[in-house]
N, C-alpha and C positions, 0 to 999 in steps of 0.2 A: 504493500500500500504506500509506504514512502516513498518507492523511488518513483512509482506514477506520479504525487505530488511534487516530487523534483525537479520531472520530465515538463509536467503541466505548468509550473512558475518557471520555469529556466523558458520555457517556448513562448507562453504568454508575452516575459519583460523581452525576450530577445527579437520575436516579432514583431511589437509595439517599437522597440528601438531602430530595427530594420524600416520601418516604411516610415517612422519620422524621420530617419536620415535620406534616404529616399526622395522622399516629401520636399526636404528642406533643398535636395541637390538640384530638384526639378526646379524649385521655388526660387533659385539661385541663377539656373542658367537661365529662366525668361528674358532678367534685365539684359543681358548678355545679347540673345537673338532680337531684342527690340533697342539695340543700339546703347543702352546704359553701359559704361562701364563697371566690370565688375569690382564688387565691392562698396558702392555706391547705394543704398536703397532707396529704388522708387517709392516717387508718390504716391498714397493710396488711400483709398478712404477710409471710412471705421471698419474694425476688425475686433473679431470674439473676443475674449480673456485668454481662446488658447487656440493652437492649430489645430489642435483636436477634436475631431466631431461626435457629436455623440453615443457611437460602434467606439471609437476610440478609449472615450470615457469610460464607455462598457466593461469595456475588454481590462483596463487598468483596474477596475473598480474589482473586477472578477478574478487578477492578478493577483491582487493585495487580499481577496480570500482567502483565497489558495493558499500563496506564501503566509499568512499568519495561520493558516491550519498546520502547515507543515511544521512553522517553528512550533508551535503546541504539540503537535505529534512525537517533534524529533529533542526537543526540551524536556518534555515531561512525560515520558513513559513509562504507565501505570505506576504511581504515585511516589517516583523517584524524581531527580531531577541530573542531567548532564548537558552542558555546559561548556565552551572553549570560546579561541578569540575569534574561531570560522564561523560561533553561534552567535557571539557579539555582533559581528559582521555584517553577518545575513539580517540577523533583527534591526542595527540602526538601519539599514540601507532601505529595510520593508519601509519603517515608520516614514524615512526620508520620504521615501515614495509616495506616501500616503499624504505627509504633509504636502508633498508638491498635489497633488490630486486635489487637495481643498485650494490650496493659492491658486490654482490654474483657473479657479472660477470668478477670480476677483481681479488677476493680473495675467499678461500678455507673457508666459514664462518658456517659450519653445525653447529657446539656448538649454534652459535648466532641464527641460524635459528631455533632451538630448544627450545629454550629461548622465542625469541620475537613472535613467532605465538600464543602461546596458552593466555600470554599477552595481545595480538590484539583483539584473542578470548573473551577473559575474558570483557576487555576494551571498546568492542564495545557494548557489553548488558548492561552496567551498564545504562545507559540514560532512560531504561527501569526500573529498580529499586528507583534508584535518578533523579526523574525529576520534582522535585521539584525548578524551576529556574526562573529568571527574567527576561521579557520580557524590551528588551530593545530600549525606543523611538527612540534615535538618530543612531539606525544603516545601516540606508541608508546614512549617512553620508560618502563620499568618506575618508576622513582620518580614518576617525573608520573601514573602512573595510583595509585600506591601513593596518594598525593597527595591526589589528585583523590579517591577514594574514602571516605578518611578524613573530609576537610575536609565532603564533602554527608552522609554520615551525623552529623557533629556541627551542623550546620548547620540538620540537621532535630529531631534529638533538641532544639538552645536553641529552635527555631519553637514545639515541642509544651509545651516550657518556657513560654515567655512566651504561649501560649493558658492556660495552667492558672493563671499570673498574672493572667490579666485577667477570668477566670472567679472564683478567688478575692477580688477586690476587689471585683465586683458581689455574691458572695454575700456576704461581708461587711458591705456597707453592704447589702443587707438586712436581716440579724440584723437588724442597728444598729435598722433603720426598724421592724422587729417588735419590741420593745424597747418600742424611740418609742411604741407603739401597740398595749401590750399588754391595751388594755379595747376595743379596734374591732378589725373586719376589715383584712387589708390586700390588698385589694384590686389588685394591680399587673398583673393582668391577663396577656398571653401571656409577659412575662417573668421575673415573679413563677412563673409553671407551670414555666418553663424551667429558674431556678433550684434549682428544688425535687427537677428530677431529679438532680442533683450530690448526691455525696459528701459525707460531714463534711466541716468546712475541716482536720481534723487529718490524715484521708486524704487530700484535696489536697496539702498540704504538705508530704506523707512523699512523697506521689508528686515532687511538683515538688523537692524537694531531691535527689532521686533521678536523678532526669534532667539534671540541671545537674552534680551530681558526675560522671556519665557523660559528659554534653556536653564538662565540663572537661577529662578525662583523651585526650577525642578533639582538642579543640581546643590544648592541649600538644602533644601529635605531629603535629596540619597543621604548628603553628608550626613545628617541628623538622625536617619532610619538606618540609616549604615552603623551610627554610634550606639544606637537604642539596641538592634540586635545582636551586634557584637559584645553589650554590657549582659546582655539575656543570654549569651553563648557561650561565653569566654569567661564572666564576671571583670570583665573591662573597660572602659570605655574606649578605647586608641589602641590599635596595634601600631606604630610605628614601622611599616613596612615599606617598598616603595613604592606597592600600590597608593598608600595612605599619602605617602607625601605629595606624591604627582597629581592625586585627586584635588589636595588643598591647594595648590600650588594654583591648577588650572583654576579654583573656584576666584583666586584672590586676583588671579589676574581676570578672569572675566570683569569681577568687581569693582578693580582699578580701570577698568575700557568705558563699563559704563558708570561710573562716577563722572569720568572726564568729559565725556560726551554729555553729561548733565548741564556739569558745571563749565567747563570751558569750548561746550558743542566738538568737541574733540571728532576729526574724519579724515579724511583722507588716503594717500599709501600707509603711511603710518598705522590710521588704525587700523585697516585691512589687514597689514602686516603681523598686526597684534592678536589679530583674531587669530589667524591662524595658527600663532605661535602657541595662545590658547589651547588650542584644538587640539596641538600635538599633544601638549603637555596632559588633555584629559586623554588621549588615545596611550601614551604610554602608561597613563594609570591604570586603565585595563587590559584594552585590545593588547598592546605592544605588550605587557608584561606577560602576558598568559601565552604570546606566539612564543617569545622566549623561553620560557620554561618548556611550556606542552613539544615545540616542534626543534629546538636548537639544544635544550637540558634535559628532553621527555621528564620532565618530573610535572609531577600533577598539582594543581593550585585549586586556593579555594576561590 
């Protein structure tokens, strides 16, 4: 039964990413055959929130089933729980997914939809590769699932965070290069098209601020439900490990991004730059510590 669900989510997102890229090539060479330079985009009138039509939505809608039946299947079989950084993976990339599937009704996101599907694709087979993971005793545990839930929804809301950063620093530095180059074409070809489907950088960055304050206020209460059941576990409150430190690390600096943006409207490369660096620092507190162990030390983590 799992691997049909595997077979079914891996075809779903790799489909859906196939004819949006497709989509976007076609949508790309028109300006080309109707004399536009490429990389320029045409004129056009109002346009949906997303490329995607309604079969399209469908089908993502019925993706993001699937895949969260599979992580349920392949997470929690019969009232155990297992675990690794190819399940972390697969889970933020679903949520990412899901989150983009509600933006795309409010904002014009094809670039990000282009991005995050084949991702999801990628993300959801890994569990099949690396599944090498620890069964864990106490996961019927009401606060560990409390836990648990919280931690991969903010997990995945910073993933969708640092895609929208990395999206904004490529459009940016092309302004920049249009600018550069405002008596020639600029020509940049399939990614020059790609960018052009994005949003202002002002909508990016209402959006990404957006998410990161939500990320925050989720990644606050891991910290907190993290301290709570580890005091109910361990009789502790802190392991000092370097999951622990990397967790705190990424929370103080998200903290520091948005205080500054408060108080001093803080943006630009800089903060872009911050985010992401954020983002590692939470990916090394799970994801990255768990690849290390499970796949470079095979030793098992909690």
């Amino acid at each position: 039964m799992d691997i049909v669900l595997y077979a079914l989510t891996a075809l779903l997102y790799g489909g859906l990413a196939v004819a949006g890229w497709r989509a976007h090539r076609h949508t790309a060479v028109e300006p080309a055959l109707a004399g536009v330079p490429s990389g320029i985009a045409p004129p056009s009138g109002p346009k949906t929130a997303s490329g995607m039509g309604g079969i399209g939505r469908a089908l993502l809608l019925i993706a993001l089933l699937v895949h969260g039946l599979l992580l349920h299947a392949t997470i929690f079989p019969q009232n155990a729980m297992i675990f690794g950084f190819a399940f972390a993976l697969s889970a933020m990339f679903w949520l990412g997914a899901g989150i983009y599937w509600i933006e795309s009704f409010f904002f014009p996101l094809d670039g990000l939809r282009l991005l995050v599907l084949p991702l999801a694709c990628i993300a959801s087979l890994l569990p099949l590769v690396f599944g090498g993971v620890r069964v864990l005793s106490y996961s019927a545990a009401p606060m560990f699932k409390l836990h648990f839930l919280i931690a991969n929804i903010a997990y995945g809301l910073f993933a969708i965070a640092a895609l929208h950063a990395v999206l904004m620093l490529l459009l940016e530095r092309r302004l920049q290069h249009m600018r550069g180059l405002a008596t020639r074409h600029t020509g940049n070809g399939w990614l020059a098209s790609w960018l052009d489907t994005l949003p202002p950088l002002l909508t990016l960055e209402k959006l990404l601020f957006r998410l990161i304050a939500a990320g925050f206020v989720l990644l606050t209460l891991t910290l907190v439900s993290g301290v709570a059941f580890n005091e109910q576990l361990l009789n502790r409150a802190l392991q000092f490990d370097h999951k622990t430190v990397f967790a705190f690390l990424s929370w103080l600096m998200f903290g520091a991004l948005l205080t500054a943006r408060r108080i001093s409207g803080w943006r630009g490369r800089a903060a872009l730059r911050w985010v992401l660096a954020s983002f590692a620092a939470l990916l090394l507190a799970y994801v990255g510590s768990r690849f290390v162990f499970e796949v470079l030390l095979h030793r098992a983590v909690v």
